[in-house]
C-alpha positions as CSV (number, residue, x, y, z in Angstrom):
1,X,-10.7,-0.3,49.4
2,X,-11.4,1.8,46.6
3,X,-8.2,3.4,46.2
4,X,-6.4,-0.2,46.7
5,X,-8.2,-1.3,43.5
6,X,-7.3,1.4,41.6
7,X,-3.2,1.2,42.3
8,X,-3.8,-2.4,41.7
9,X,-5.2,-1.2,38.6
10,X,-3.0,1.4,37.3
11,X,-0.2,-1.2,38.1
12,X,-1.6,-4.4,35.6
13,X,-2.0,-1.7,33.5
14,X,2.0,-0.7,33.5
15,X,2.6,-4.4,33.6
16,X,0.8,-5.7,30.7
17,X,2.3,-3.1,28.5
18,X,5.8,-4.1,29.5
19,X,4.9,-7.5,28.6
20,X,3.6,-6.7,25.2
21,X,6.8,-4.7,24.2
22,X,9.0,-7.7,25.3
23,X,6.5,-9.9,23.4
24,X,6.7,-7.6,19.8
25,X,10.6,-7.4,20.1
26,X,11.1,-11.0,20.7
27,X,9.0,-11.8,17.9
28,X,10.6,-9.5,15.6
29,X,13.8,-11.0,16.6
30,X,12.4,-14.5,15.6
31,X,11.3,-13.5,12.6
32,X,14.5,-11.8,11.3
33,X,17.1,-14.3,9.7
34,X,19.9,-15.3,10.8
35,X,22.7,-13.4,10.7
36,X,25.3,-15.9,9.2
37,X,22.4,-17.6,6.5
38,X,22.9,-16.1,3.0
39,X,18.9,-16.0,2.5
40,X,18.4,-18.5,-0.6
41,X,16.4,-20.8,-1.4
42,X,12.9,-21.1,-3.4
43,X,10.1,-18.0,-2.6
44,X,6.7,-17.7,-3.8
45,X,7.9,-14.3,-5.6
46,X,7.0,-13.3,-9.4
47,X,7.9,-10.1,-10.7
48,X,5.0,-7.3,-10.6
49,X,3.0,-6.6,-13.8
50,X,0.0,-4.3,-14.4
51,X,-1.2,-1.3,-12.2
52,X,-2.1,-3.3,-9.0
53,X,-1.5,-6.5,-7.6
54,X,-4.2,-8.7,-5.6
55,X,-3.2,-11.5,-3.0
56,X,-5.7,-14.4,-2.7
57,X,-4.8,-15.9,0.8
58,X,-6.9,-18.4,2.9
59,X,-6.9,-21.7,3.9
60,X,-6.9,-25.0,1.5
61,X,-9.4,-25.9,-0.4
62,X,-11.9,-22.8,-0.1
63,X,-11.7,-22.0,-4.2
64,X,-8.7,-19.8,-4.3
65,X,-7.7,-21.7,-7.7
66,X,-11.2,-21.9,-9.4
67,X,-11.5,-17.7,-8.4
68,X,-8.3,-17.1,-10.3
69,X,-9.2,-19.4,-13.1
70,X,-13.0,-17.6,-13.7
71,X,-11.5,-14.0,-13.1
72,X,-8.5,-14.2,-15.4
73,X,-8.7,-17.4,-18.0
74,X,-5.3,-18.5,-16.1
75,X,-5.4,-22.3,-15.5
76,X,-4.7,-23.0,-11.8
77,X,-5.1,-26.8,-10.9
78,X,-8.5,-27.3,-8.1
79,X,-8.8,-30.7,-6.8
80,X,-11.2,-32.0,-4.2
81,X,-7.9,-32.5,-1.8
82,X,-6.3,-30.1,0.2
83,X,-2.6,-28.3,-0.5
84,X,-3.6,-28.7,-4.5
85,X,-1.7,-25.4,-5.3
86,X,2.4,-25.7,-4.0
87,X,3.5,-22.2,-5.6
88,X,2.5,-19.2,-6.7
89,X,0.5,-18.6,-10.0
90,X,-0.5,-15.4,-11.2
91,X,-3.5,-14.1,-13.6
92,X,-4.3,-10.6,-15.3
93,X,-7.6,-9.4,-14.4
94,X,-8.5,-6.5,-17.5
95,X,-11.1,-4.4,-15.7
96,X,-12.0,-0.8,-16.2
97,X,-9.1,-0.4,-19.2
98,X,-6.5,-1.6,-16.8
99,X,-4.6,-4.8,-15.8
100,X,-4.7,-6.1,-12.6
101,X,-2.4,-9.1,-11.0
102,X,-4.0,-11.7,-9.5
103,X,-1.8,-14.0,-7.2
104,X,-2.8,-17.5,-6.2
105,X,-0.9,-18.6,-3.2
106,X,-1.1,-21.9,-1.6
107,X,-3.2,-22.4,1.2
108,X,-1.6,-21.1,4.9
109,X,-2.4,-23.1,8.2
110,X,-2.6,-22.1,11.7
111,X,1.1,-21.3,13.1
112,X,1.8,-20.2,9.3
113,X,3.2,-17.1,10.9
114,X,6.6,-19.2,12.8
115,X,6.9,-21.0,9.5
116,X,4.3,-24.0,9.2
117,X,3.6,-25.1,5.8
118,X,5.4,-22.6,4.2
119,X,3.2,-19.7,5.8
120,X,6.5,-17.0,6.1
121,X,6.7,-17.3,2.1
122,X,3.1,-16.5,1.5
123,X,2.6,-13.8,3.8
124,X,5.8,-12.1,2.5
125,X,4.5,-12.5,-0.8
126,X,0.7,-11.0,0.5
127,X,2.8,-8.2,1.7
128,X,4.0,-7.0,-1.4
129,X,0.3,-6.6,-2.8
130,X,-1.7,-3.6,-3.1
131,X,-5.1,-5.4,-1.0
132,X,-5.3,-9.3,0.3
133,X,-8.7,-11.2,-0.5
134,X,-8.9,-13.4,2.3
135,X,-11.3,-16.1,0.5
136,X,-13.7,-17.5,3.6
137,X,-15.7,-20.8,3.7
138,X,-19.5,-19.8,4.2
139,X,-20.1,-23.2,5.4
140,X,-17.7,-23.4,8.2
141,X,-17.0,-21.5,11.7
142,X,-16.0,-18.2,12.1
143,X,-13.2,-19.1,13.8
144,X,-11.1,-19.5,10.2
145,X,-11.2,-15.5,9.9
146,X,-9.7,-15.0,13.3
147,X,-6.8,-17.2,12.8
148,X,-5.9,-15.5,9.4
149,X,-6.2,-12.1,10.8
150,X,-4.2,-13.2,14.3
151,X,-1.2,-15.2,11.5
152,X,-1.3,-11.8,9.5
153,X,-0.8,-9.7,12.7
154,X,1.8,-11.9,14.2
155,X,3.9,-10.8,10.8
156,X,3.5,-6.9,11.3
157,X,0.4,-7.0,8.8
158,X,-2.7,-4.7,9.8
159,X,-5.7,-5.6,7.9
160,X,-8.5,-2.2,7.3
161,X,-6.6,-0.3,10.1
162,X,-5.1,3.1,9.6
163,X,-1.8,4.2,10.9
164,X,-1.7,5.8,14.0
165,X,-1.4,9.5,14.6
166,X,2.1,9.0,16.7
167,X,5.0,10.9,16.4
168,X,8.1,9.3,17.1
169,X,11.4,10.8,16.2
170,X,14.8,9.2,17.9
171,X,17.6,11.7,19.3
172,X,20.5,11.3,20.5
173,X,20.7,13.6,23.8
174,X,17.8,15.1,25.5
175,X,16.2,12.8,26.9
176,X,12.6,11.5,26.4
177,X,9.9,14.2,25.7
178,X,5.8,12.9,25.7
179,X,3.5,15.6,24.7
180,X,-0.3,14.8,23.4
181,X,-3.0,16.8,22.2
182,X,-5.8,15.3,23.7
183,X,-6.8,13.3,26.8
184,X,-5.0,10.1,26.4
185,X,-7.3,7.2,28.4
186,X,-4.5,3.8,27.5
187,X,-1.4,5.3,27.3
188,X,0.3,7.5,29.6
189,X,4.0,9.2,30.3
190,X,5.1,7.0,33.1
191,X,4.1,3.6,30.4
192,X,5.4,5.5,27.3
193,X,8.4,5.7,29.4
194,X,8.5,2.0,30.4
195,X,8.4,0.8,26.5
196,X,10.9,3.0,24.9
197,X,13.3,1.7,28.0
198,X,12.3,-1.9,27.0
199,X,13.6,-1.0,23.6
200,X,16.8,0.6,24.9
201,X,16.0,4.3,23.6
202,X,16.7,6.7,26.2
203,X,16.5,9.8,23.9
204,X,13.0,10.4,21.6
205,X,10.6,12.7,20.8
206,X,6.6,11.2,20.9
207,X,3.7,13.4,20.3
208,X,-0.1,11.6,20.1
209,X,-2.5,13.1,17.8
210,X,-5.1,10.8,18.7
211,X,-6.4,8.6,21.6
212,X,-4.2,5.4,21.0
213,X,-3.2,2.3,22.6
214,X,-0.3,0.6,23.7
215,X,-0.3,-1.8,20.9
216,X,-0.4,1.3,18.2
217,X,2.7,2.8,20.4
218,X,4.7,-0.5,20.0
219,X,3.8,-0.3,16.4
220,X,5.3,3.3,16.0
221,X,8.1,2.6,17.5
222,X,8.9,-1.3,15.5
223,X,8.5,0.8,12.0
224,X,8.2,-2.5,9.9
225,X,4.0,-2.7,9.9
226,X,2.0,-2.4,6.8
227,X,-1.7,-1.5,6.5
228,X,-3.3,-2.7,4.3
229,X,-6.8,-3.2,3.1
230,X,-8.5,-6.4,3.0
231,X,-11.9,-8.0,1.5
232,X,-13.4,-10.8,3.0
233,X,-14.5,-13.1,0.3
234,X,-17.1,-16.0,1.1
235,X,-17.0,-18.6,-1.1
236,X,-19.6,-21.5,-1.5
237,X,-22.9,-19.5,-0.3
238,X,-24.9,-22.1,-2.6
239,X,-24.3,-25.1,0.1
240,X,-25.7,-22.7,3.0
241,X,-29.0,-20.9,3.9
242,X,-30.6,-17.7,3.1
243,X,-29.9,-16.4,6.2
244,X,-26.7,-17.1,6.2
245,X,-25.7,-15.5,3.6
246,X,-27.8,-12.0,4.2
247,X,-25.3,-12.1,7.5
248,X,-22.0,-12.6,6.0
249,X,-23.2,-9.7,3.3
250,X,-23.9,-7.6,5.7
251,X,-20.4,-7.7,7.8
252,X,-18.2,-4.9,6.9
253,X,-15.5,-5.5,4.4
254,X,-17.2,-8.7,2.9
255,X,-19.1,-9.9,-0.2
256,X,-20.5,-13.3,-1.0
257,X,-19.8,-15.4,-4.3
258,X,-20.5,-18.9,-5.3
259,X,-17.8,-19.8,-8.1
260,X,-19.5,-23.1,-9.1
261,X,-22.9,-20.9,-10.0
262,X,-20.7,-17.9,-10.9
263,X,-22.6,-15.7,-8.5
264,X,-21.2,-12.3,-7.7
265,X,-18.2,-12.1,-9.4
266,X,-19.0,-8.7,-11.0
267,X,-20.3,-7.1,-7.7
268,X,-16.6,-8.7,-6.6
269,X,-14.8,-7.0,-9.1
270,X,-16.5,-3.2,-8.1
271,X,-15.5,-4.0,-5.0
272,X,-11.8,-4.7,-5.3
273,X,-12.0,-1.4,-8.0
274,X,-13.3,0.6,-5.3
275,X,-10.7,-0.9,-2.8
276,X,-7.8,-0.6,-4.9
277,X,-8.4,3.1,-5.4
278,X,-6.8,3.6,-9.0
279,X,-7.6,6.7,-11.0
280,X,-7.1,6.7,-14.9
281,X,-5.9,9.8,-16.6
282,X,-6.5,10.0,-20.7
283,X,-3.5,12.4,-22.2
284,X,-4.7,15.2,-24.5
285,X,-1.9,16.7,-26.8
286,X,-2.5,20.3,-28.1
287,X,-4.6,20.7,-30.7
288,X,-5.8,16.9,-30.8
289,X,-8.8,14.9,-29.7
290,X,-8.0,12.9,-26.1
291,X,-6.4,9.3,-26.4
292,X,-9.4,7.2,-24.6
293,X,-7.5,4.2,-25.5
294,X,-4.5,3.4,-22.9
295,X,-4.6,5.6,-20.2
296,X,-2.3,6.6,-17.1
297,X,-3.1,5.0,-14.1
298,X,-2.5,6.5,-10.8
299,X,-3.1,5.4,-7.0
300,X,-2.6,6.5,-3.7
301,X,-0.5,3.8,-2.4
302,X,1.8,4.3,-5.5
303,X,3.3,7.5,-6.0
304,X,-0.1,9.8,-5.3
305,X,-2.7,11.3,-7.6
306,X,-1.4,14.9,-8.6
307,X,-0.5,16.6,-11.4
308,X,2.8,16.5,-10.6
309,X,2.6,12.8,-9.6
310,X,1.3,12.4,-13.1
311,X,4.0,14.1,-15.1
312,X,6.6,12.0,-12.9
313,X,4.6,8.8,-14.2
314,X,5.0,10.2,-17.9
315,X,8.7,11.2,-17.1
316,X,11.0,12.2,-14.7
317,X,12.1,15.9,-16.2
318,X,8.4,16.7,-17.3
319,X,8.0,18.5,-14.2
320,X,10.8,21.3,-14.8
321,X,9.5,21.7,-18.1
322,X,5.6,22.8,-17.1
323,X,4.3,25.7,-17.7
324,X,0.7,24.6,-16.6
325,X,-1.9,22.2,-17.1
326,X,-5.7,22.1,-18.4
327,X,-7.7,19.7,-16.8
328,X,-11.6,18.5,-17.5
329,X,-13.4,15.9,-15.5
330,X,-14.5,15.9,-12.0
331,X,-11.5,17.5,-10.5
332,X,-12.0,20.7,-12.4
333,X,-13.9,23.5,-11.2
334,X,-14.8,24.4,-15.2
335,X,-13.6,23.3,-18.0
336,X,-11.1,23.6,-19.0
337,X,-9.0,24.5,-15.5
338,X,-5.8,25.6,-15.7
339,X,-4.0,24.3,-12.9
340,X,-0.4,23.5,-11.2
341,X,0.8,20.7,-9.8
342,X,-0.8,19.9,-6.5
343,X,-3.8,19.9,-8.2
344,X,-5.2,16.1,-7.3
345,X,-7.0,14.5,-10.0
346,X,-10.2,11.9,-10.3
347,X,-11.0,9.1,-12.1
348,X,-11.1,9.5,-16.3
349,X,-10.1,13.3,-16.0
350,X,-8.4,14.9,-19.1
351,X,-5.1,16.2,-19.0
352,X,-3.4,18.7,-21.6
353,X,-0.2,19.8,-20.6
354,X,1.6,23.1,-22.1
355,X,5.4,23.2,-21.2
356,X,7.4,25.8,-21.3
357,X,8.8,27.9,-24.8
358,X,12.5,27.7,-25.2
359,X,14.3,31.0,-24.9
360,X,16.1,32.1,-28.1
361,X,19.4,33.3,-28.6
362,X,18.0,36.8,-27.5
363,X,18.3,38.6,-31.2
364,X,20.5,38.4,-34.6
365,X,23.5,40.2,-35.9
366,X,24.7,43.4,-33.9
367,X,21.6,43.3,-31.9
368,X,22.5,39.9,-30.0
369,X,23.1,40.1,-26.8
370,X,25.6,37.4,-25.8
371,X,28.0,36.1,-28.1
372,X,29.2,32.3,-28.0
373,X,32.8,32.9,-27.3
374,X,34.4,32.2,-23.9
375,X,33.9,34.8,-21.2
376,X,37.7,34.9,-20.6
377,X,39.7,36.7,-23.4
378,X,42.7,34.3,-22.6
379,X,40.6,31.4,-23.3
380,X,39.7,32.7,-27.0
381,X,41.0,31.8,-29.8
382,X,43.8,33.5,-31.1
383,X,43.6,34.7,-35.2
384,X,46.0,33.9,-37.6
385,X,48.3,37.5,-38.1
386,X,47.6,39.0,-41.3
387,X,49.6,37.9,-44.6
388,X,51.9,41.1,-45.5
């Protein structure tokens, strides 16, 4: 009986993870265009500005427009109906001597991710931010954060998740070859083998680093998922209890704010700082006191926070032109710290770089010791013959 159960086990098991491959590529197919449509028509899109950009996402009428208006001064209209904001309206936040976008989008519904009310727009448009504030009414269910997170997911976005440790590498001959280094306990060779045939690839390399599951294997081997990271705003904690709100605080991932008291809005603001991950660099040119007034802002989730990600910010042949760097702040052992370019900087470090000297002409008169002309006597300049 025992061993009965188990093969009917290990079978559902097989099963269900056929199903969910056929499930992710069917709705990846649905959400592609069609092939013969040219792709206009009106978007939510704005062009980026600042070092970060912030996504406000939830469902109509939970303060998305008055949070925009007290963060950034921007006007957006808030009305006591639903579906008051039809387009996207952005705001500059000036925090921490930088400038971060703030997108309003209008509100999404449930089934926003096969098009309702305009929900494909303004998830694509969450997509190309740096974090999403999914802005939360205290006073209703918990049920509202669920269907955001499922709409989001349904579009290839993964909210506070890391990417797996999966390698996946297509070939073309060899066949299929599944190596792990640990004890896998959801996937194994025999289902590995079962997706990538659902997928028609016959021929792949996958290695597991880590003790994933079949969903994270489907993920690896779509390639169009995003992880982002997301903050859970609750709005309107003045219409609820005490106890309420020491619950939602204490969830991972959320805060609690009241924009008609204006409660919160700075603990908010650290939040989305510490979310966002930006480090500012002030320059220091030789000989000169260091320019605390605009400085170069750097992240992880654009371009990295290195030395030589920070000459490449500056300009692109910077880097050839190093000799090496001195660095003071956190980062730095002492100070000053001469240092190369994988050295990864912190927040309001100092940077002085010192290029490179130009070589000289290697000496004057007889003791020079190349000459200008061409190397090839033909290719010289013939003299005049001498007057006689």
């Amino acid at each position: 009986m025992t061993l009965s159960c188990l093969i009917y086990f290990d079978y559902t098991e097989y099963h269900l993870g056929q199903l969910k491959a056929k499930i992710a590529k069917l709705r990846t197919q649905l959400l592609e265009p069609p092939k013969g449509s040219s792709g206009a028509g009106e978007g939510f899109e704005v062009t980026k500005f600042g070092h970060g950009r912030v996504a406000l996402i939830g469902f109509p009428s939970v303060g998305k427009s008055t949070l925009l208006t007290m963060l950034t001064g921007t006007h957006s209209e808030a009305a006591s109906y639903e579906f008051t904001t039809l387009t996207c309206i952005p705001g500059i936040i000036h925090y921490n001597d930088t400038k971060i976008q703030l997108l309003d989008l209008p509100g999404i519904i449930e089934g926003a991710s096969e098009g309702k009310g305009r929900g494909r727009q303004v998830i694509a448009v969450s997509k190309s931010s740096d974090i999403v504030l999914m802005v939360l009414d205290a006073s209703k269910s918990e049920g509202h954060r669920q269907i955001l997170t499922k709409e989001l997911e349904a579009v290839g976005l993964r909210l506070n998740k890391t990417p797996p440790q999966i390698y996946f590498k297509k070939k073309k001959t060899g066949g299929i070859s599944f190596n792990s280094t640990l004890a896998l306990t959801h996937v194994d060779e025999k289902l590995c083998y079962q997706i990538l045939h659902e997928y028609k690839i016959h021929n792949a390399e996958v290695l597991f680093r880590e003790d994933a599951t079949v969903d994270d294997l489907i993920d690896v081997i779509e390639g169009n998922r995003k992880y982002m990271k997301c903050i859970y705003v609750y709005n309107k904690i003045d219409v609820v209890g005490i106890d309420d709100v020491d619950r939602l605080s204490r969830q991972p991932n959320s805060i609690v704010i009241s924009c008609n008291l204006k409660l919160n809005l700075d603990r908010l603001l650290a939040k989305m700082w510490e979310a966002m991950g930006l480090v500012r660099i002030y320059t220091k040119p030789q000989g000169q006191q260091p320019d605390f007034a605009e400085p170069v802002v750097l992240s992880a989730g654009r371009g990295g926070c290195t030395v030589e990600d920070f000459c490449n910010h500056i300009h692109r042949t910077l880097v050839k032109e190093v000799k090496y760097v001195l660095v003071w702040g956190t980062s730095a052992r002492h100070y000053p710290q001469h240092c190369g370019l994988s050295q990864v900087l912190q927040d309001e470090d100092v940077v002085q770089i010192v290029k490179k000297k130009e070589k000289d002409d290697g000496g004057r008169g007889r003791f020079k010791s190349h000459s200008n002309a061409p190397a090839r006597i033909c290719d010289r300049e013939k003299k005049a013959p001498l007057k006689t």
